[in-house]
Each structure stands twice: as structure tokens, then as C-alpha cells.
C-alpha positions in Angstrom: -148.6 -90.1 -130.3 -145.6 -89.5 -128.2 -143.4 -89.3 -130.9 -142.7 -85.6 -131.9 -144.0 -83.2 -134.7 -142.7 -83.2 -138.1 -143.3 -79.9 -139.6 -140.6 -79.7 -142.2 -137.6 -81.9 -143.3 -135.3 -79.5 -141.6 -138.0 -79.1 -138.2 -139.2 -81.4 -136.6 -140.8 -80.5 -132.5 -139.8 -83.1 -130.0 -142.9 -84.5 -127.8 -140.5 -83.3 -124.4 -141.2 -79.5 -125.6 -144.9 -79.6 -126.3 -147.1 -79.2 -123.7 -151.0 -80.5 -123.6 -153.8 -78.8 -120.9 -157.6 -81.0 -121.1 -160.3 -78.9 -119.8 -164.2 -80.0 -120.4 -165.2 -78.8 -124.0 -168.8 -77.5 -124.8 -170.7 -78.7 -127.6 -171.9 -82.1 -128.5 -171.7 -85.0 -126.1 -174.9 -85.3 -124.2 -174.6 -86.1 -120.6 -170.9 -86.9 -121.4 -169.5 -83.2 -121.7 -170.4 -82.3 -118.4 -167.8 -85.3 -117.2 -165.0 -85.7 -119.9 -162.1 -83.1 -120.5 -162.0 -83.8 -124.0 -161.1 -80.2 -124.9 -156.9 -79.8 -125.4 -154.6 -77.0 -125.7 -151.4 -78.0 -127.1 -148.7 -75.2 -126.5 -145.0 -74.8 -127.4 -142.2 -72.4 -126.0 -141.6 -71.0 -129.7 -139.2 -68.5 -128.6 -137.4 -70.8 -125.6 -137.1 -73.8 -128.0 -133.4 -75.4 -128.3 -134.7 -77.6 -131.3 -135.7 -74.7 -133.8 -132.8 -73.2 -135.7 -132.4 -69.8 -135.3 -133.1 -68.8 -138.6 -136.4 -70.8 -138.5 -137.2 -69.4 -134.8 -136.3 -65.3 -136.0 -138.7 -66.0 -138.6 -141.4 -67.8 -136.9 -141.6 -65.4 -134.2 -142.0 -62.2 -136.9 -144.7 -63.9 -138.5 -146.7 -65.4 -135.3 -146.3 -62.2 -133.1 -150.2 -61.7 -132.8 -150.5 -64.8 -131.8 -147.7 -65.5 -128.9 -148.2 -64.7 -125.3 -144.3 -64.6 -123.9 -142.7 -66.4 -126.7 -145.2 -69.4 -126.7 -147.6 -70.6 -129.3 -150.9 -72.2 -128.0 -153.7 -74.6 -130.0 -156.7 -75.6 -128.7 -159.1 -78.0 -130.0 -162.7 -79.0 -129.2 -164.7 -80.0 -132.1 -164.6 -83.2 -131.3 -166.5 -85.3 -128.8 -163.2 -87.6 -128.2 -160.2 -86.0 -126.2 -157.8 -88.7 -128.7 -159.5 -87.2 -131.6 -158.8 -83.6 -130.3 -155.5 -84.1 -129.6 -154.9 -85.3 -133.4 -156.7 -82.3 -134.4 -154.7 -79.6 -132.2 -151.4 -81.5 -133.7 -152.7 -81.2 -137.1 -153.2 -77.4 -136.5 -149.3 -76.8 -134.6 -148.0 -78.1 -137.6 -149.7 -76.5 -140.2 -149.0 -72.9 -138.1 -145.2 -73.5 -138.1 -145.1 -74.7 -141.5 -146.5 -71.4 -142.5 -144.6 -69.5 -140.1 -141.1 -71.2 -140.8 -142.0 -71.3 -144.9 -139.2 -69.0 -146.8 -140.5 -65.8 -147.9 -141.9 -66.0 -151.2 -139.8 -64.5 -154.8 -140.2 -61.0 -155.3 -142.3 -60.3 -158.2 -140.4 -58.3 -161.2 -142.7 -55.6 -162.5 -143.4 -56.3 -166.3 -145.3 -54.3 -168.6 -148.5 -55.8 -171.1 -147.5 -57.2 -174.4 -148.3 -54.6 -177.7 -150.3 -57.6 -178.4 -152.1 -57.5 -175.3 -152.8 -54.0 -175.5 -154.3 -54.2 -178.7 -156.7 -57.4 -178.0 -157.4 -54.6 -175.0 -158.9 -51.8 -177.2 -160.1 -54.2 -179.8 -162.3 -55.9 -176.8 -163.3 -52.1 -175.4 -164.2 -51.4 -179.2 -166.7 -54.1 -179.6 -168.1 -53.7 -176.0 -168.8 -50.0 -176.9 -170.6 -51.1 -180.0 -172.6 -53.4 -178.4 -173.9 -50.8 -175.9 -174.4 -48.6 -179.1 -176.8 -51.1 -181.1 -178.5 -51.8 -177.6 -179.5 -47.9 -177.3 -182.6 -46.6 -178.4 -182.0 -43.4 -180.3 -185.2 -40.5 -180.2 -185.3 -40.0 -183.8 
């Protein structure tokens, strides 16, 4: 676990920059949550970081902005009753955060217009719906 965070082939966080608080987690755990800090915040120094490329980091801190408090991204985890299995977990979620944050913006979609094909399987579909309503209605005659 001291090995650093792969997010994508081009970034991967070294363990140096990534810093991990334990505090004592509520929830499940009996006598033992009272006792065990098994609740971690993982947090890294987005904006501060000499290991994201630049491009990556301009990009990351656009799309995390809600989420930064002075240019640094924090996790926590507590779901679990281990602190080991919390730590995995608040990992899991870093890296699944910058993979969305440093992912390229997606194509631009070209506008396109509906077939003649289309349009006519359209009003052929709104025909028969229409007539089906019709022979459903109950005429006063």
C-alpha cells in the first residue's frame, strides 16, 4: 500500500504527495468504534502537485472546483469496520475522481437531421396510434 496511485497510463500519484488523517468512524463495530480510528481521509495537494502535468492539473482543477478547499482534493471513507479496508476504499475513490477529472473532454456532437425514412415510419406510427384511439371511442349515435 505504499506504493503510489495509478490513475491513468500518463498519471500516476506518488504515495510521498498523498496524505492520510484516521479519526474514529460511526456506524458498525460494537464496543470497537468507540476505540478504533478506522475512519480515513485521504487528501492530495491537486493544485501544488509537481507530478501532474499541467495540462492534466488545468483540467482537473476546472472540473473539481466544488470540491477543492485551497487547491487540495480530500476522500474520506468509513463504511467499513477495518481502517485497512477503508484505506482501500478511499484509494479506490481518489482514483476514480482524477480519472474523471483528468479524462479528455468528450467529441462534439454534429447536429444531423432524421432520415425521410424516419420521418415517414414517424407519421405512419402517429397514423395508427390515432386510429387506435379512434376504434377505442365510443361515439353517441
Amino acid at each position: 500500500m505504499d506504493d503510489g496511485l495509478r490513475v491513468t497510463d500518463r498519471l500516476t500519484v506518488p504515495a510521498a504527495e498523498l496524505r492520510e488523517r484516521f479519526s474514529r468512524s460511526s456506524g458498525p463495530g460494537g464496543q470497537g468504534v468507540n476505540t478504533t480510528d478506522s475512519r480515513v481521509e485521504l487528501s492530495f495537494d491537486l493544485g501544488g502537485s509537481p507530478s501532474v502535468p499541467e495540462t492534466l492539473r488545468e483540467r482537473a482543477l476546472a472540473r473539481l472546483a466544488g470540491r477543492l478547499v485551497g487547491g487540495v482534493l480530500t476522500v474520506t471513507a468509513s463504511e467499513h469496520r477495518a481502517q485497512l479496508a477503508n484505506r482501500e476504499a478511499a484509494r479506490e475513490r481518489m482514483v476514480a475522481l482524477l480519472r474523471e477529472a483528468v479524462a479528455p473532454p468528450p467529441k462534439t456532437r454534429r447536429p444531423t437531421r432524421p432520415s425521410r425514412g424516419a420521418k415517414e415510419r414517424r407519421l405512419a406510427e402517429k397514423k395508427r396510434q390515432s386510429q387506435r384511439k379512434r376504434d377505442r371511442r365510443v361515439d353517441g349515435d
